[in-house]
C-alpha positions in Angstrom: 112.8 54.5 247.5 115.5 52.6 250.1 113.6 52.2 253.4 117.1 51.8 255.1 117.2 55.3 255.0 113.7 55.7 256.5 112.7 56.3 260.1 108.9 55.8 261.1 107.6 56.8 264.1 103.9 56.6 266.1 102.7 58.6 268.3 101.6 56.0 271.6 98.4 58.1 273.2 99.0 56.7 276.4 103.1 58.1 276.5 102.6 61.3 275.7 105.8 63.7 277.0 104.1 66.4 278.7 107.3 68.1 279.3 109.2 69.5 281.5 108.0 73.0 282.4 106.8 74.4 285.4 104.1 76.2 284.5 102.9 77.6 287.2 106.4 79.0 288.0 106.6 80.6 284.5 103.0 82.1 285.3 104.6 83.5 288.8 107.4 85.1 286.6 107.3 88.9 285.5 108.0 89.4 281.9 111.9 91.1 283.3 112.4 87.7 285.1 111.4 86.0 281.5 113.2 88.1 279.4 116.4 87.9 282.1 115.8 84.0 282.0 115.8 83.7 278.1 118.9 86.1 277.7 120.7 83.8 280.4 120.1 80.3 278.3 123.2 80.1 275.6 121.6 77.5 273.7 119.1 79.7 272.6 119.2 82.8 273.0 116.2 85.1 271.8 116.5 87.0 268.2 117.5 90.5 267.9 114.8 92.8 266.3 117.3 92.8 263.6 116.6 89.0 263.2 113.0 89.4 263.4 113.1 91.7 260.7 114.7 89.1 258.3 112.2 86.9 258.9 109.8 86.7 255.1 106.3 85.1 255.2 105.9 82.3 253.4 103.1 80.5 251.4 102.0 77.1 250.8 103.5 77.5 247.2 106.9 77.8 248.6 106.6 75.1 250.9 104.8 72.4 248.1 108.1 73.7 245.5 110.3 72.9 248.1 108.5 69.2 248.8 108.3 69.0 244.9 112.0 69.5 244.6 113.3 67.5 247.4 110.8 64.6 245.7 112.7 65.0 242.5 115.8 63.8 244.1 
């Protein structure tokens, strides 16, 4: 395997990104002002029901062939 092509990270415990949401102002929110919010954000909008229906559960068998596959690369 080429570790060029390999990026490792670690986590450091005492930088952890807490992010940048104000909680207690989501908490405050109604679930129109949420909803109203989310609709209003272009970069990610929220799925359609029809979306959500798409969606297909998936088992750890699909996810190790997938891992197997990608390993025999």
């Amino acid at each position: 395997m080429n570790d060029d092509n390999i990026t490792r990270v670690r986590l450091d415990p005492e930088n952890v990104s807490h992010g940048k949401t104000d909680w207690e102002k989501v908490a405050a929110m109604t679930e129109e002002e949420i909803d109203k919010a989310a609709e209003a954000d272009s970069d990610c909008l929220p799925l359609s029901q029809q979306e959500l229906n798409e969606f297909r559960r998936t088992s750890i068998t699909d996810a190790d062939l997938v891992v197997r596959s990608l390993s025999s690369c």
